[in-house]
N, C-alpha and C positions, 0 to 999 in steps of 0.2 A: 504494500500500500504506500501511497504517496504522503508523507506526512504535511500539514499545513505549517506557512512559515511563518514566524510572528512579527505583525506591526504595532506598532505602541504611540499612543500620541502625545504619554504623557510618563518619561522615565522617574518620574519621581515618588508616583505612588501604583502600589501594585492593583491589579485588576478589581474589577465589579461583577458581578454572573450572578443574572437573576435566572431563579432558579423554573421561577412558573412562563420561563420564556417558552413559546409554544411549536418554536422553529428548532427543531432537534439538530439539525444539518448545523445553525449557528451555534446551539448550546456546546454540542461535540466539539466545533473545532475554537472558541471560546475556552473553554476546561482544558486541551489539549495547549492549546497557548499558554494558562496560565501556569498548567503545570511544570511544563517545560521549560519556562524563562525565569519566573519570580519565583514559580513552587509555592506562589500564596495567593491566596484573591479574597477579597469581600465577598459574603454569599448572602442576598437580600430576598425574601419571598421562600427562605426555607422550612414554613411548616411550621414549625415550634413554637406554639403561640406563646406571648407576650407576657399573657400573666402567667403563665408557668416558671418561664423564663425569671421574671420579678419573684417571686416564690421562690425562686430559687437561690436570688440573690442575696433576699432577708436569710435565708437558711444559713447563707455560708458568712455573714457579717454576725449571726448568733453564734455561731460555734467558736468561730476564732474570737469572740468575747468572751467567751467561758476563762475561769480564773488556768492559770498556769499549770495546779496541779490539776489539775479538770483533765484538761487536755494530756497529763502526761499518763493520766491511766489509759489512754489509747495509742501509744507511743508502739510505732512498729520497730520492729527489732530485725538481726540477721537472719531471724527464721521466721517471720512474716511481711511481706511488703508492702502492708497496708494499713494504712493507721493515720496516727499524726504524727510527725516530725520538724522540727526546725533547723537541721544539720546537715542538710543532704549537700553532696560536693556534687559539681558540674566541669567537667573536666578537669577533675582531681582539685577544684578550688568550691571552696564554700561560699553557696547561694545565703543572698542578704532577705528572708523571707521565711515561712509558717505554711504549712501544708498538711492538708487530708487525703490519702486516697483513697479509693471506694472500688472497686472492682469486681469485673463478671463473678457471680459466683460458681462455685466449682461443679454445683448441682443444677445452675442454669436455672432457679427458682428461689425467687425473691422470699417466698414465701416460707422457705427450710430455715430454721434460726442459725444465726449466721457463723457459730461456732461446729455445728453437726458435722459429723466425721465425712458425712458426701460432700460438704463443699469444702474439701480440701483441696488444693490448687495449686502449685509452684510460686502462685504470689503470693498463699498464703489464705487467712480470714478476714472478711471484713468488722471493719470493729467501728461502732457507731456511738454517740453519746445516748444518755438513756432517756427516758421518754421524762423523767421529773427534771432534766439538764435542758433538752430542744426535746421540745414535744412530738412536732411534725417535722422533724427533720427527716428520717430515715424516710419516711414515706414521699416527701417533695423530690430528695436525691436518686429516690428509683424510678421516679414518674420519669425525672428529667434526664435521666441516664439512660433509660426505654427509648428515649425521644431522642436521643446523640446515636443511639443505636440504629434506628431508625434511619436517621438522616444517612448515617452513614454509610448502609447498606446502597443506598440509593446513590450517591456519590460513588464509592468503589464501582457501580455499574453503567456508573456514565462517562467513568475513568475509561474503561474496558471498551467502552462503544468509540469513543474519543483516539484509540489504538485500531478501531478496524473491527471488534470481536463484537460476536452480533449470538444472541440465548443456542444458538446450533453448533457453538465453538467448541472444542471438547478442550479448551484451556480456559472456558469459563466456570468448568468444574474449581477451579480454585475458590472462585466466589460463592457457590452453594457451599463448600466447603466454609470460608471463611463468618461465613451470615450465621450459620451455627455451628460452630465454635470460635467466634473471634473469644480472645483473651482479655479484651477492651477494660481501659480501668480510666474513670473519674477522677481529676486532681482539682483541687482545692488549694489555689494562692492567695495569702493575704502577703502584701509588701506594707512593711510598716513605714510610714516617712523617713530617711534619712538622707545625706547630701549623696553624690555621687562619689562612689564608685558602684559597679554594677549592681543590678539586685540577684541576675542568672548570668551566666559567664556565658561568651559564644558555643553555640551549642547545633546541632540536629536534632529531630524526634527522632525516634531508631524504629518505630511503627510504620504502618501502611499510609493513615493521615491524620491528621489533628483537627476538629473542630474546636475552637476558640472562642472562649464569652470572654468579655470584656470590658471595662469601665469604660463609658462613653468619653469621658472627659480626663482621663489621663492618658497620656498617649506615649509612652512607656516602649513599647515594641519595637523592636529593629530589626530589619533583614539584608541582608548584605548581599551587595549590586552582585558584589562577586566573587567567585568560589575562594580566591584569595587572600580577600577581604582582611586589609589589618585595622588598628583604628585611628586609620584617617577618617575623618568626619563625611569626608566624601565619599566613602564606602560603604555607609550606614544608609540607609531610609526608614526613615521613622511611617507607622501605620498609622493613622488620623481614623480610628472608628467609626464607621456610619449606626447613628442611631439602631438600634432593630436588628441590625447586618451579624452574623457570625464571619468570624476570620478564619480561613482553610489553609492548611500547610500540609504539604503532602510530605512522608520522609521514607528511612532507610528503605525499607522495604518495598518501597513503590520503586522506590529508584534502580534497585537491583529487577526487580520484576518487569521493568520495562527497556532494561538494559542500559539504562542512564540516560533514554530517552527523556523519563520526568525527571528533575530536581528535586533532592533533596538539601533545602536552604537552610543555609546557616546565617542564625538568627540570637541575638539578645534583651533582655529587658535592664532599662537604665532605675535605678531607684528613683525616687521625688523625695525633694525635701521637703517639700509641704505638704504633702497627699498622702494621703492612703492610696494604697489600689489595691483593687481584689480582681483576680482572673480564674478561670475554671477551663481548661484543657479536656479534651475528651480525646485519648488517645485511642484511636482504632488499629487492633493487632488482630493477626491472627495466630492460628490454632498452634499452640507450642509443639506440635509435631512436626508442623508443617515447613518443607523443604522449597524456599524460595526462591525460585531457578527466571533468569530471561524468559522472555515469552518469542516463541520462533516467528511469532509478526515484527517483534523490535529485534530480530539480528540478521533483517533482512536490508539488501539497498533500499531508494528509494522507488526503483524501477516497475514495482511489480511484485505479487504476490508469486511471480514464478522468479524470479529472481534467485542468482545465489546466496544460499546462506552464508553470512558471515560469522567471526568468531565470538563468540560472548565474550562481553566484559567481564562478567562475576561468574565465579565458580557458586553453586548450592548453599546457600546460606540456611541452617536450623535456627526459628523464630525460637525458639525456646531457649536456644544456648546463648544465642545475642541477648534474650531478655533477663538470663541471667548475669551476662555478663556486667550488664548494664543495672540494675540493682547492684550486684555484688560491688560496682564502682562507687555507687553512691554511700554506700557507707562505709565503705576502707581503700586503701589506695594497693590495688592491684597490680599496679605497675604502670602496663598501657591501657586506657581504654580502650575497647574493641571498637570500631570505624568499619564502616562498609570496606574502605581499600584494602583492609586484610582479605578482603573475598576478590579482589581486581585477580583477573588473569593474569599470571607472570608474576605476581605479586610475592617474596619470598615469607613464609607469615605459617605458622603452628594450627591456627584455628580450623582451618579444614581438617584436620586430620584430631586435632582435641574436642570438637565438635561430633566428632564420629565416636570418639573413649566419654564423651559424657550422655549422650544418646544410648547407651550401651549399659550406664548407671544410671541414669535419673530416673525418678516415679515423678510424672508430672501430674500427678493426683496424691501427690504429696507436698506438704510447703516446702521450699529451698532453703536450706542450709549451704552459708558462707563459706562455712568450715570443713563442711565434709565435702564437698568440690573445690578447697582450696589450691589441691594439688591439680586437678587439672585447669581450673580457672587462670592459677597467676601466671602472669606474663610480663617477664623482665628482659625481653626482645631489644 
């Protein structure tokens, strides 16, 4: 297939893609622009109505009010992923910022208490304040995380249409696949006022995509023009929230899956001295089994569906081993963070082959322990 080429009228802020646009031909190659250049867009008309949304805001300005030890009896550790924390490191430097995460359950039903031995997960459990702390919280969180799921779904298949793949593709099995079992988990940032220095250090999502709520009126975000991106100011563009709008970034996963056709951008958040911000991330993953290879529509020229194939860029990447690797960074320094380029062709790097020794031990219906994968984990490369 011939891929579409992108024109832009305005480099300074990243795309708009209204979602109830009714010209599928423009949405596709729209989606396929954005992901490919900026790897972000403003998404307006996506469903998720409004008071939900606001419900969900008061939710998460209640919780991070709760007194200090409030919060630290939900404190996730090395053998659960989900909780609360205020320490997590971003590329081996520590975020300026308070966080919840809230994740798929392992039993796929909101309804199984959140400790029970079926929803045991590689992330772990979800741990919630109790109903005499935030009353309706646990219940706004699943309404609104149903509805990121949701969207998401829909997104990942307009990604796919935007590549050429149409429901008769048998590489669309990935997506029935991933719709039920994505591993998708809820974050919850409170950034408390302080002067700059950064509040999240340059970073990727290492997921498929991120849907993005966010303070209308702080305007915090940055994505960087370019993959090289150092901090010159001229290499940053700050995101200006549209009212209503979610913010979409697509990452690792997408990026490998389409063979570096989409971007995976590298992005940060500045602190405010005067502000609060609160932001909420919906990262969408898939299934920790799942082996995330090119797609033979991206390793082809542009000539044509008969066309020779080319060589892939990434070798098979295990969603589960990158997702542990990537917790296991956030709370101890492993050495190197694992990066998609460890999976580049030609690329000299251990993880293909320690990827295959921790697939071989892991229970991914069991929560991860730091420790007991330490040995194949650490990477002093």
């Amino acid at each position: 297939m011939k891929f579409p080429t992108f024109t832009s009228n305005n480099d300074d802020e990243i795309p708009i893609i209204d979602l109830a646009n009714p010209d599928k031909t423009t949405l596709h190659r729209q989606l396929f622009e954005a992901c490919s250049t900026w790897g972000f867009f403003q998404l307006i008309n996506h469903n998720i109505d409004q008071s939900l949304v606001s419900s969900f805001q008061l939710a998460m300005i209640d919780v991070f009010a709760l007194p200090y030890d409030t919060k630290l009896k939900l404190k996730r550790n090395a053998r659960n992923a989900r909780g609360y924390f205020d320490d997590e490191l971003t590329k081996r430097r520590r975020d300026w910022k308070e966080c919840l995460d809230v994740g798929s359950p392992g039993a796929r039903d909101w309804s199984v208490k959140d400790f029970d031995d079926v929803n045991a997960c590689l992330d772990g459990f979800n741990q919630f304040p109790t109903l005499n702390d935030c009353p309706k919280f646990r219940d706004t969180i699943v309404e609104y995380f149903d509805a990121c799921s949701r969207l998401s779904n829909i997104l990942a298949k307009l990604m796919a249409a935007s590549l050429g793949l149409d429901d008769e593709s048998a590489e669309v099995e990935f997506f029935r696949r991933m719709m039920g079992d994505h591993t998708s988990y809820l974050r919850m940032n409170y950034y408390p006022p302080y002067p700059p220095p950064l509040g999240v250090s340059p970073h990727r999502d290492a997921g498929f995509l991120t849907i993005l709520l966010q303070d209308d009126d702080c305007h915090s975000l940055q994505v960087a023009r370019f993959e090289d991106a150092d901090d010159t100011a001229d290499n940053w563009v700050t995101v200006h929230p549209i009212p209503g709008a979610l913010t979409i970034n697509t990452g690792d996963m997408a990026m490998i899956w389409s063979n570096g056709r989409f971007r995976a951008p590298l992005h940060r958040v500045l602190t405010n001295a005067e502000k609060k911000r609160y932001s909420a991330p919906f990262f969408y993953n898939p299934g920790y089994n799942e082996l995330i290879s090119p797609l033979d529509c991206c390793c082809r020229n542009e000539d044509g569906d008969n066309a020779e194939l080319q060589p892939t860029k990434y070798q098979p990447c295990l969603w589960g081993y990158f997702r542990a690797l990537r917790f296991a960074g956030d709370l101890t320094d492993l050495g190197v963070e694992i990066q998609t380029s460890h999976f580049r062709v030609g690329t000299q790097s251990k993880h293909v082959e320690k990827q295959s020794l921790f697939m071989k031990e892991v229970n991914f219906q069991q929560p991860f322990d730091v420790e007991k994968y330490r040995h194949i984990l650490e990477d002093k490369d």
